[in-house]
TORKOL-4160 file (C-alpha; in steps of 0.2 Angstrom, whole numbers, padded with zeros to 4 digits, m for minus):
360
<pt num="1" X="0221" Y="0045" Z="m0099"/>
<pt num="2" X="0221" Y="0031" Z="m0085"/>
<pt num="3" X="0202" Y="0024" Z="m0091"/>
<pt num="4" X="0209" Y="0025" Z="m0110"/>
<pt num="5" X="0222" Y="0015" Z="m0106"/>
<pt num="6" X="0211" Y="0003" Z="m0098"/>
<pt num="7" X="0197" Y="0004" Z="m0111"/>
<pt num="8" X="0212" Y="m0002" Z="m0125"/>
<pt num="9" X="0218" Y="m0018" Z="m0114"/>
<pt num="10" X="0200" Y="m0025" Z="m0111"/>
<pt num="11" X="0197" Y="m0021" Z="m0130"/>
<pt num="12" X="0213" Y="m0028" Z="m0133"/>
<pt num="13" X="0209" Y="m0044" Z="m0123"/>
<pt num="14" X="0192" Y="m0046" Z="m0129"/>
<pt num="15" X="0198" Y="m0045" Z="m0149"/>
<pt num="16" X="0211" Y="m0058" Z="m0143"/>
<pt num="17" X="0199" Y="m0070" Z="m0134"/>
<pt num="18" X="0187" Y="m0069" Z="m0148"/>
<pt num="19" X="0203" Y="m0074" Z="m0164"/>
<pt num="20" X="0206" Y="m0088" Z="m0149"/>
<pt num="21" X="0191" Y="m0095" Z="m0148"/>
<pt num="22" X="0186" Y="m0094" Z="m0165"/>
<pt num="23" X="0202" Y="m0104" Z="m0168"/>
<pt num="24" X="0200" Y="m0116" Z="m0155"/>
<pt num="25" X="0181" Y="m0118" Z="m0158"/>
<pt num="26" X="0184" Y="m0120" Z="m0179"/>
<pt num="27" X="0199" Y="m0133" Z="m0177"/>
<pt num="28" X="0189" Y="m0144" Z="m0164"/>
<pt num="29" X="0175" Y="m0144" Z="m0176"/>
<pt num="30" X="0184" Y="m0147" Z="m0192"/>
<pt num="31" X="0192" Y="m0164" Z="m0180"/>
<pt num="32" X="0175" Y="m0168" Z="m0175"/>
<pt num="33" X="0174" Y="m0168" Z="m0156"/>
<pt num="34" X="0168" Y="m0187" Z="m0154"/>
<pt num="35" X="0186" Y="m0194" Z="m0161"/>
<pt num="36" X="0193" Y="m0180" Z="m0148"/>
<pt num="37" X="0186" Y="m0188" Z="m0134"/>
<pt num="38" X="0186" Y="m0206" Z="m0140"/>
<pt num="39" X="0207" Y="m0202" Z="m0139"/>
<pt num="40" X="0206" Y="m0195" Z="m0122"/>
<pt num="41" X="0197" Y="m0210" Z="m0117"/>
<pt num="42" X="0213" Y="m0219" Z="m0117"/>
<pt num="43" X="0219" Y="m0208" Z="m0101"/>
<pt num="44" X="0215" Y="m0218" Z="m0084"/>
<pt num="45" X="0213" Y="m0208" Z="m0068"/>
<pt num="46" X="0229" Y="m0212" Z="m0061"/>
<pt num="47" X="0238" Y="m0206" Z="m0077"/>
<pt num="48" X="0230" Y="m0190" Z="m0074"/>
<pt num="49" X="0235" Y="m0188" Z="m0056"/>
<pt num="50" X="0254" Y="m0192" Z="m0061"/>
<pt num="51" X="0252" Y="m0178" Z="m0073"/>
<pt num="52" X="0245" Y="m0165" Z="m0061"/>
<pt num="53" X="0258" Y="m0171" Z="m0048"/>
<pt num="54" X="0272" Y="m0167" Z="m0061"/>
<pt num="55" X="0268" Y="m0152" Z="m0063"/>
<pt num="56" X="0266" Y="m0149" Z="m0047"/>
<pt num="57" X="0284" Y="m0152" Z="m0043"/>
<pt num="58" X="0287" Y="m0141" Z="m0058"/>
<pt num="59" X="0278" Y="m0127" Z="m0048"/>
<pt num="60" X="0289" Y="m0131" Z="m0034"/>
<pt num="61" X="0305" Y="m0130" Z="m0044"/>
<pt num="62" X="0303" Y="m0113" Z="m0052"/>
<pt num="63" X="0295" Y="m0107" Z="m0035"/>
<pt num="64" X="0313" Y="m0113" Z="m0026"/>
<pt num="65" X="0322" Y="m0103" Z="m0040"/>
<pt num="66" X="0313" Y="m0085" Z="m0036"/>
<pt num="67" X="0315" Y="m0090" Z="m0019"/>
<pt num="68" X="0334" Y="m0093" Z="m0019"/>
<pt num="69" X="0337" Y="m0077" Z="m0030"/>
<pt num="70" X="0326" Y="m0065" Z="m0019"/>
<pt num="71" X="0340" Y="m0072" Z="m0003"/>
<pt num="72" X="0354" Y="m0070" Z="m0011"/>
<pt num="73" X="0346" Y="m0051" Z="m0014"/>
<pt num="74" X="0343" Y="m0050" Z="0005"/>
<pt num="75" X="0327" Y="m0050" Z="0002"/>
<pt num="76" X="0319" Y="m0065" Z="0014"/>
<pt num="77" X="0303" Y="m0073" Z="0009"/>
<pt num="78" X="0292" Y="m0088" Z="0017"/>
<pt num="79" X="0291" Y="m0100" Z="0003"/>
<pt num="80" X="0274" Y="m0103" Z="0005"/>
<pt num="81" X="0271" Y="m0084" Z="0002"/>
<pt num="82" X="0282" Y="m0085" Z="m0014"/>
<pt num="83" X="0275" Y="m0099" Z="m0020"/>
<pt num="84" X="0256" Y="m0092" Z="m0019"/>
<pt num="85" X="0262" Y="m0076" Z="m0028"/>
<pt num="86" X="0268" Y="m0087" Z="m0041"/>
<pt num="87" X="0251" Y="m0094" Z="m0043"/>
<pt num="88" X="0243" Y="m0079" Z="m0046"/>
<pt num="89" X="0257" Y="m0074" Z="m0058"/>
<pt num="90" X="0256" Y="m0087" Z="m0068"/>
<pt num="91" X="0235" Y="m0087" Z="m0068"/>
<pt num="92" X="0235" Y="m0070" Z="m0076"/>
<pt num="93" X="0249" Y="m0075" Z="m0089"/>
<pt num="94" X="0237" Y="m0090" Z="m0094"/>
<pt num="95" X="0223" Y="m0079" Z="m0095"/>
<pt num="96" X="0230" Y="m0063" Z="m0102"/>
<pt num="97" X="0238" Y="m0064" Z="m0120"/>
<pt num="98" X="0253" Y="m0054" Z="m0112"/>
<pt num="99" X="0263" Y="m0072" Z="m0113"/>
<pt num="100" X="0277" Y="m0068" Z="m0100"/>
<pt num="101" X="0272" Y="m0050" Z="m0097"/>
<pt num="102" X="0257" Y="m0046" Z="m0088"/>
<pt num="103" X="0259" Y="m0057" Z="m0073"/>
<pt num="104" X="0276" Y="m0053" Z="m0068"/>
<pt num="105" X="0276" Y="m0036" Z="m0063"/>
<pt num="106" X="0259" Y="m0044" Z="m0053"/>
<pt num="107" X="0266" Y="m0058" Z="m0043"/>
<pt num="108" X="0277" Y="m0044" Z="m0040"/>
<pt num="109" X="0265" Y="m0031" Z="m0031"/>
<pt num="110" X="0258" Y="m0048" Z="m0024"/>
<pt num="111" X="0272" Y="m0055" Z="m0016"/>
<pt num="112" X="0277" Y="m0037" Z="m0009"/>
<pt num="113" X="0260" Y="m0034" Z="m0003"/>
<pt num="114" X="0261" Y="m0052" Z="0005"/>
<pt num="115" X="0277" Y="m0049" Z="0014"/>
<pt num="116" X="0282" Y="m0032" Z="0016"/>
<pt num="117" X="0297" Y="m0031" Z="0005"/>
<pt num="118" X="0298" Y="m0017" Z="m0005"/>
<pt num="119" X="0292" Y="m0019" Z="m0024"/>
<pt num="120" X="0307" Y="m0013" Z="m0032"/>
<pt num="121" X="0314" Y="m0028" Z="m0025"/>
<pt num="122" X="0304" Y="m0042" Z="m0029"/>
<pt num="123" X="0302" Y="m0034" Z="m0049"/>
<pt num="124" X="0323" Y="m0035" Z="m0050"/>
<pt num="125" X="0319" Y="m0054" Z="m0043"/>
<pt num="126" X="0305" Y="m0055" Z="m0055"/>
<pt num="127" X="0319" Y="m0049" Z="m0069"/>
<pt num="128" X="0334" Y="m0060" Z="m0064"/>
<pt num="129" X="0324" Y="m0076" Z="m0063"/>
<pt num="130" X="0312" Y="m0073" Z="m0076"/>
<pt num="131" X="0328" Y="m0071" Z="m0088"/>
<pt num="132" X="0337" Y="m0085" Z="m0080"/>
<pt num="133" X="0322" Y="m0099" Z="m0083"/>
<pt num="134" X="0320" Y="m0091" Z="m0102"/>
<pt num="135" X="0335" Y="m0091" Z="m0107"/>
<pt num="136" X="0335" Y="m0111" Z="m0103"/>
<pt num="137" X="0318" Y="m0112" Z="m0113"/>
<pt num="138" X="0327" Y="m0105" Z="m0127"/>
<pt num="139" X="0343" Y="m0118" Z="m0127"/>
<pt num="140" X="0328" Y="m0131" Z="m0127"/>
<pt num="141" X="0318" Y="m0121" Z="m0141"/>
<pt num="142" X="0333" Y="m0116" Z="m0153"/>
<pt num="143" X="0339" Y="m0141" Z="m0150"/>
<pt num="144" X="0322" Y="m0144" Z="m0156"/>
<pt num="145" X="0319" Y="m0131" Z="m0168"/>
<pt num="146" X="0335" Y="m0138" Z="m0177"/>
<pt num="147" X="0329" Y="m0155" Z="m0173"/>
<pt num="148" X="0313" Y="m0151" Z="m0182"/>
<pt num="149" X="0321" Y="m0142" Z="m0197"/>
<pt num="150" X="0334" Y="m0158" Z="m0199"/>
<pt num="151" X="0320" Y="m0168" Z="m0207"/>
<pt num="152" X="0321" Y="m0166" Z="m0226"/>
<pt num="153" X="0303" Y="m0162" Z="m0232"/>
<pt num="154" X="0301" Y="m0146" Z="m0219"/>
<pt num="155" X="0292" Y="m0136" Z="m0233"/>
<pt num="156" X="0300" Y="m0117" Z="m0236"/>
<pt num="157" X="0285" Y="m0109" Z="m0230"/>
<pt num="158" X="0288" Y="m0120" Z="m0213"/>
<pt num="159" X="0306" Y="m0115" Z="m0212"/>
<pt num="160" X="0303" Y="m0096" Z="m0214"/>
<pt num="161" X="0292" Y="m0096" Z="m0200"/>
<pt num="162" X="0304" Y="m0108" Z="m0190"/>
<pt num="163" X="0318" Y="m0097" Z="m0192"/>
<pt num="164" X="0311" Y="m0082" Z="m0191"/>
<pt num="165" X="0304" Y="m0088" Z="m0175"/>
<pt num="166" X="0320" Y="m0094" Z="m0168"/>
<pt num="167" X="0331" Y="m0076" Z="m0175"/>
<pt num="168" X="0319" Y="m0065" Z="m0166"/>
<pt num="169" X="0320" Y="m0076" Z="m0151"/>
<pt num="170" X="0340" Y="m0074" Z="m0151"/>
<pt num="171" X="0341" Y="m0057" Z="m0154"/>
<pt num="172" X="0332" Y="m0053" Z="m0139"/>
<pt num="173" X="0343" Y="m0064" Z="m0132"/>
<pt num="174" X="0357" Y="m0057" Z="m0137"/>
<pt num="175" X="0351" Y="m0041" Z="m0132"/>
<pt num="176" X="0348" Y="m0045" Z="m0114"/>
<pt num="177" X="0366" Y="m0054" Z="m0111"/>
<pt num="178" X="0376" Y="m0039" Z="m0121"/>
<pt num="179" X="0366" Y="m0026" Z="m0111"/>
<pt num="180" X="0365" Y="m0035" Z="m0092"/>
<pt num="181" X="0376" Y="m0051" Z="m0091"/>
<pt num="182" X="0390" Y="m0048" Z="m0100"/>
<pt num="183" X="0401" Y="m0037" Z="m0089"/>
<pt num="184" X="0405" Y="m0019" Z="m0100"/>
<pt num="185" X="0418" Y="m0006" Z="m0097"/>
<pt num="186" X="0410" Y="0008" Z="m0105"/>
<pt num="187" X="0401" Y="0019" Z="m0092"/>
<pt num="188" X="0383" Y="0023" Z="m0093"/>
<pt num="189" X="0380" Y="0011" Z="m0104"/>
<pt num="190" X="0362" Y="0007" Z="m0108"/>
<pt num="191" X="0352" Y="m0006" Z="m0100"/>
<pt num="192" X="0342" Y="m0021" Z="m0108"/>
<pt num="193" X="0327" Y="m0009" Z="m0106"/>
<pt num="194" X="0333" Y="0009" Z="m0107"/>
<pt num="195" X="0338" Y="0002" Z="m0125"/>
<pt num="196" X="0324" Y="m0006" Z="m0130"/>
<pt num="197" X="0313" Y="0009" Z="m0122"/>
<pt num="198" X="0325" Y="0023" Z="m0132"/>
<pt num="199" X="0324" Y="0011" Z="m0148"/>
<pt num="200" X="0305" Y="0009" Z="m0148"/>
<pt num="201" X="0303" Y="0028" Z="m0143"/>
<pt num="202" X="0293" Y="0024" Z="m0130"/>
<pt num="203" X="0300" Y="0038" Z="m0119"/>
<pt num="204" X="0290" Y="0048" Z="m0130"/>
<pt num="205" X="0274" Y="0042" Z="m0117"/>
<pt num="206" X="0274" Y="0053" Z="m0101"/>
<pt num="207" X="0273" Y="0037" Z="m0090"/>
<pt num="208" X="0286" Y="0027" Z="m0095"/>
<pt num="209" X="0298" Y="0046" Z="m0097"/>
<pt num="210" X="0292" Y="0050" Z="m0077"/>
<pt num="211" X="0299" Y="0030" Z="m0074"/>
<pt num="212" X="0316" Y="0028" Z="m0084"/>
<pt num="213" X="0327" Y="0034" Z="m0069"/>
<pt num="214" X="0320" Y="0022" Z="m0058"/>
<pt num="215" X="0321" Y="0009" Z="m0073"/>
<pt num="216" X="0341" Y="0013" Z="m0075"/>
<pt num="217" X="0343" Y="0010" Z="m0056"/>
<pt num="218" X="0334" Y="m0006" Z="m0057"/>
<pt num="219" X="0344" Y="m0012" Z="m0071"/>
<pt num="220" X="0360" Y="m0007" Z="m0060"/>
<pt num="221" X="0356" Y="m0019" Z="m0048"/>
<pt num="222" X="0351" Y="m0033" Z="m0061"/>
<pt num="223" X="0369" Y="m0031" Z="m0066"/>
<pt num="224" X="0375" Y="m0033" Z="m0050"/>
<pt num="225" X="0368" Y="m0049" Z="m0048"/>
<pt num="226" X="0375" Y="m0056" Z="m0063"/>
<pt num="227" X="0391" Y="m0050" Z="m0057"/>
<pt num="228" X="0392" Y="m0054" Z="m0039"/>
<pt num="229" X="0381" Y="m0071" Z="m0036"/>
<pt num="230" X="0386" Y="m0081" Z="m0051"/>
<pt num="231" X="0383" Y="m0098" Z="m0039"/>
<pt num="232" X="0366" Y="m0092" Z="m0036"/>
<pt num="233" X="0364" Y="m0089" Z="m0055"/>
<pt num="234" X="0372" Y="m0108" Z="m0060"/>
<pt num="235" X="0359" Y="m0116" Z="m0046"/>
<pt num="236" X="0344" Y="m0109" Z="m0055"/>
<pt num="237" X="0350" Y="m0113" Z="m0070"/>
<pt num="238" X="0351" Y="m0130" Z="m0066"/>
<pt num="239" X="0335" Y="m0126" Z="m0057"/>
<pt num="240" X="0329" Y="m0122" Z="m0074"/>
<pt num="241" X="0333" Y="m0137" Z="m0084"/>
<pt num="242" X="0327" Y="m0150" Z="m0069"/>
<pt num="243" X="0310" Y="m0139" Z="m0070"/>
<pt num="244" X="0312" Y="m0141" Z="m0091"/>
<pt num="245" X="0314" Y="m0160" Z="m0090"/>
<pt num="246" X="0301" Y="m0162" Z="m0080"/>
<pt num="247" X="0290" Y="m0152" Z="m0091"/>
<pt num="248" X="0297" Y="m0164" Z="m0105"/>
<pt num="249" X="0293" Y="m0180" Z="m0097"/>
<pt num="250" X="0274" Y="m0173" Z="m0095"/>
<pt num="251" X="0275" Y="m0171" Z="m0117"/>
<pt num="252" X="0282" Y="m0188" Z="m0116"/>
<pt num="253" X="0269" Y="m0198" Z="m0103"/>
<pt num="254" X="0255" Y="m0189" Z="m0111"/>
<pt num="255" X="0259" Y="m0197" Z="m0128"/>
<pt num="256" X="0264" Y="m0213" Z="m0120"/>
<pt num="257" X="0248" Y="m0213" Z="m0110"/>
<pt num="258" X="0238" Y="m0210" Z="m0129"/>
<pt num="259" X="0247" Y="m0224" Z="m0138"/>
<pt num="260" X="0263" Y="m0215" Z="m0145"/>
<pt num="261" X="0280" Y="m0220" Z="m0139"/>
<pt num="262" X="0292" Y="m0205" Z="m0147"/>
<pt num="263" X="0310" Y="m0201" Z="m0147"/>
<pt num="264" X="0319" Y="m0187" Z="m0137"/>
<pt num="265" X="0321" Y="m0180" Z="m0155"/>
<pt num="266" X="0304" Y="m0179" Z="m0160"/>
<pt num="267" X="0300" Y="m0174" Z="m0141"/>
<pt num="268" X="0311" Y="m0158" Z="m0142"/>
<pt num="269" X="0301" Y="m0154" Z="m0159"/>
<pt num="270" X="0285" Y="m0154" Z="m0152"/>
<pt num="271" X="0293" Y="m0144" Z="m0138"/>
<pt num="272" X="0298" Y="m0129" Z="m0149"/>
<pt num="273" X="0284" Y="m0129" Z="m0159"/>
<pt num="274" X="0273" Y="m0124" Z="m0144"/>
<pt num="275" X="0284" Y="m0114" Z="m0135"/>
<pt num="276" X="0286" Y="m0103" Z="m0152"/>
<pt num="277" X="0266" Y="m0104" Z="m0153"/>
<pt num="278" X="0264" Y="m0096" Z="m0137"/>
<pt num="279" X="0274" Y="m0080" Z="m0144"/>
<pt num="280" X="0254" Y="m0074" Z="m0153"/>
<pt num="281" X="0246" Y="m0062" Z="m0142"/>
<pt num="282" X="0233" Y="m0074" Z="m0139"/>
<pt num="283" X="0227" Y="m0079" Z="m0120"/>
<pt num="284" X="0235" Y="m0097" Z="m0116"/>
<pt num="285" X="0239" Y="m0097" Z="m0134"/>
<pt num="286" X="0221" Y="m0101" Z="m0136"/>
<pt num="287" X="0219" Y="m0109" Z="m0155"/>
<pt num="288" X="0236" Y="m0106" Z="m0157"/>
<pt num="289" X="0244" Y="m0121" Z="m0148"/>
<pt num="290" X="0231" Y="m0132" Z="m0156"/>
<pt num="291" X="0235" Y="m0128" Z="m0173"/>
<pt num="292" X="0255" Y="m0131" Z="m0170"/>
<pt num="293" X="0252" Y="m0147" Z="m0162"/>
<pt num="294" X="0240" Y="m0151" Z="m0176"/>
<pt num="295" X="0254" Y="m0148" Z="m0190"/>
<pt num="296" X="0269" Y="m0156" Z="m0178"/>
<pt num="297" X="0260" Y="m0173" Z="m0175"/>
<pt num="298" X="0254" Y="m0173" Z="m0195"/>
<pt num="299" X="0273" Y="m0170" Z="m0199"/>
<pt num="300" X="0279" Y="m0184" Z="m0187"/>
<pt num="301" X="0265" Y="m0196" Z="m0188"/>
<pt num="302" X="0258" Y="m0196" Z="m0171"/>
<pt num="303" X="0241" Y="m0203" Z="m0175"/>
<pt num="304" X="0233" Y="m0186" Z="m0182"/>
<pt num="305" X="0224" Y="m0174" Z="m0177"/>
<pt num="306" X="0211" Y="m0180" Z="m0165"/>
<pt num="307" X="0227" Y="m0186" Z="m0155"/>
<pt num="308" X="0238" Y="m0169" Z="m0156"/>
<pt num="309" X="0222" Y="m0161" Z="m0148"/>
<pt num="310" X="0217" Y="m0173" Z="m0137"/>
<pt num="311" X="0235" Y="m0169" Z="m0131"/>
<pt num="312" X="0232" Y="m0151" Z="m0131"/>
<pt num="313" X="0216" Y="m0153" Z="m0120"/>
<pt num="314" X="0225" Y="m0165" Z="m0108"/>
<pt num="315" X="0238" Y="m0152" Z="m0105"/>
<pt num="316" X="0226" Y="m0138" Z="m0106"/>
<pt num="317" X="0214" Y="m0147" Z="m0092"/>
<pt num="318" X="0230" Y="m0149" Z="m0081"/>
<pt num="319" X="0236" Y="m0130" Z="m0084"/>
<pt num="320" X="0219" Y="m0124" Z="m0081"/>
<pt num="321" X="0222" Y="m0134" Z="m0062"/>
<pt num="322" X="0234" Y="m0123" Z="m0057"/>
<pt num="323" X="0225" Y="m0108" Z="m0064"/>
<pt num="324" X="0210" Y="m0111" Z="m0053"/>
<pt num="325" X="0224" Y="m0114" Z="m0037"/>
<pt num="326" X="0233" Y="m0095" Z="m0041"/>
<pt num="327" X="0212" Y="m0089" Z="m0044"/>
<pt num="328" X="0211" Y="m0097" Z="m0026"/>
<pt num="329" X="0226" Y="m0087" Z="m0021"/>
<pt num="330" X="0223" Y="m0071" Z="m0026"/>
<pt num="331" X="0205" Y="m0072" Z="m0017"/>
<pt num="332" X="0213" Y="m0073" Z="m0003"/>
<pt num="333" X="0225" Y="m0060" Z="m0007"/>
<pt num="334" X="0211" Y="m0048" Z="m0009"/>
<pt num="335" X="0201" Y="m0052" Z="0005"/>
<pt num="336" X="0217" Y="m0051" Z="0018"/>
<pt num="337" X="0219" Y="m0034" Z="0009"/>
<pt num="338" X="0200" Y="m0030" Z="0013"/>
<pt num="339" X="0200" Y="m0037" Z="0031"/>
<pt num="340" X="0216" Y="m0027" Z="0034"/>
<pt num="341" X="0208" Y="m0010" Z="0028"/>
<pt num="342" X="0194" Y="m0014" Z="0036"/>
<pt num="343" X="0204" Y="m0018" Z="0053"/>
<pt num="344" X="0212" Y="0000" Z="0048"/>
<pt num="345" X="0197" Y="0009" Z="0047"/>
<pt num="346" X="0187" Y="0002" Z="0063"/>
<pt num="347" X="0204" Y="0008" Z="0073"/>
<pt num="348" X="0204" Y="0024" Z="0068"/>
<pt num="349" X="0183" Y="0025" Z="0068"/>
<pt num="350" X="0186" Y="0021" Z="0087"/>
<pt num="351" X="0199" Y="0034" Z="0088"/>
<pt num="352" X="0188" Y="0047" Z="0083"/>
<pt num="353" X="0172" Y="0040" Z="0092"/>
<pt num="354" X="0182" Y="0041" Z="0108"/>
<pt num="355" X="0188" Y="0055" Z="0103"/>
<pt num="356" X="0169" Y="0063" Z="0101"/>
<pt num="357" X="0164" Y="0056" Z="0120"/>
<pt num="358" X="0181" Y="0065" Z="0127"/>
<pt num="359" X="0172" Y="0081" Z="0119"/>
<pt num="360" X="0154" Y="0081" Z="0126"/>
């Protein structure tokens, strides 16, 4: 059952990959990949490096957030440690079409591994911040969705998918803050994913059944939180927008940096339309982001599109940075998990070597 599982995510992964690169490699063409890199050509080194640095504090943002959430849960943490675990975390979102899945639940196991603490813990951490920072994304998705959808000639095939986008967004939405935040006086209630698990039917599957009790505790103490350490919650919401703006203000250099000086109401537009592109189960949104940015900058005039995927590539080259960093990271990760097995088993070879002497 444990290798069929496996064999269906790699298969899964590969068919993904393949519809990604076909979609990126079939748009790039259809551009021609010489007015691409005549547009990037506009980009000086030091641009570049403002860019990185950028999204570096970014990186140092959101790892302050799951730091500050994780004390308030008593649950201590060098912020070195946390912010390598982030790393890795957000390495196998990028490379994995699991969006905001996949990773989680292993800069999880890394951080407890790293640490010590136990990973019950670090997963409601994972939860309570994961849900804090998304729910900011979407306030800024739903401003420049509606900004986007202002403009008269939106064609109605565009709004569908806009809208549709945005509903399905807010009903989860709705879903989590009815189920965890908003405090309830009905006992027993459901949680956000004992819900969604009885909805789907997935306690139908022997795993997920055999975890549902601990799922329910977990979503107890998730509750809590909401309850208990509101100050906590309105830091890393404000966390969560300076991290947001920052991410903004990268859309907005890169753009200047290409030729473009744009408004704060076509900025939230290009915002939206990426963050609702990386809802396809591709890996990085591979083909997907291109084709967004491609209609966005043809709908707002932004030169074309050699210049929406120039952009893309610019912020893809810088994203893929701080991939290679959490790669970097969880090397290391596995090789202090080797050298401290290997530490194990040399103690306990020379237990039972001096063990055999004692005998002869």
């Amino acid at each position: 059952m444990e290798i069929s599982g496996k064999l269906n995510k790699t298969l899964f992964f590969t068919i993904t990959l393949i519809v990604g690169g076909f979609l990126f490699i079939a748009v790039v063409n259809s551009v021609g990949i010489d007015k691409i890199i005549n547009t990037i050509a506009a980009f000086q080194l030091w641009h570049f490096i403002l860019l990185v640095f950028l999204n570096a504090l970014a990186a140092l943002i959101s790892t302050l957030r799951w730091k500050i959430i994780l004390d308030a849960t008593g649950n201590i943490a060098p912020f070195k440690k946390i912010l390598a675990a982030r790393m890795i975390g957000y390495s196998v979102n990028y490379l994995t079409p699991s969006g905001l899945i996949l990773g989680e639940p292993f800069k999880g196991m890394v951080l407890a591994g790293k640490t010590g603490l136990k990973l019950g813990s670090t997963m409601v951490s994972i939860v309570i911040e994961g849900s804090i920072f998304l729910s900011t994304v979407l306030l800024f998705v739903v401003i420049g969705a509606f900004s986007f959808l202002s403009y008269s000639d939106v064609s109605g095939k565009t709004l569908l998918i806009v809208l549709g986008a945005l509903i399905f967004l807010l009903l989860i939405f709705y879903l989590f803050f009815t189920k965890m935040i908003k405090p309830s006086d009905v006992a027993g209630e459901k949680g956000f994913f004992s819900y969604l698990i009885d909805l789907l039917r997935l306690n139908k599957i022997s795993f997920i059944d055999g975890l549902k009790n601990k799922i329910i505790r977990r979503e107890d103490e998730i509750k809590k939180f909401f309850q208990l350490h509101k100050k906590t919650v309105f830091f890393a919401i404000f966390l969560s927008i300076a991290e947001i703006s920052i991410m903004l203000a990268v859309f907005w250099l890169a753009l200047y940096f290409l030729g473009f000086s744009i408004s704060i109401k076509i900025l939230l537009g290009l915002f939206s339309l990426m963050n609702i592109s990386f809802l396809l189960p591709l890996p990085g949104s591979l083909g997907g982001m291109e084709l967004s940015q491609i209609f966005a900058f043809g709908f707002f005039a932004l030169g074309g599109q050699a210049t929406a995927l120039a952009f893309t590539l610019i912020i893809r080259i810088i994203n893929l940075i701080f991939v290679a960093i959490g790669i970097c990271c969880l090397v290391q990760f596995e090789i202090g998990i080797i050298y401290k097995k290997a530490a194990e088993f040399s103690i306990k070879f020379k237990q039972k070597f001096r063990g055999f002497l004692q005998s002869l």
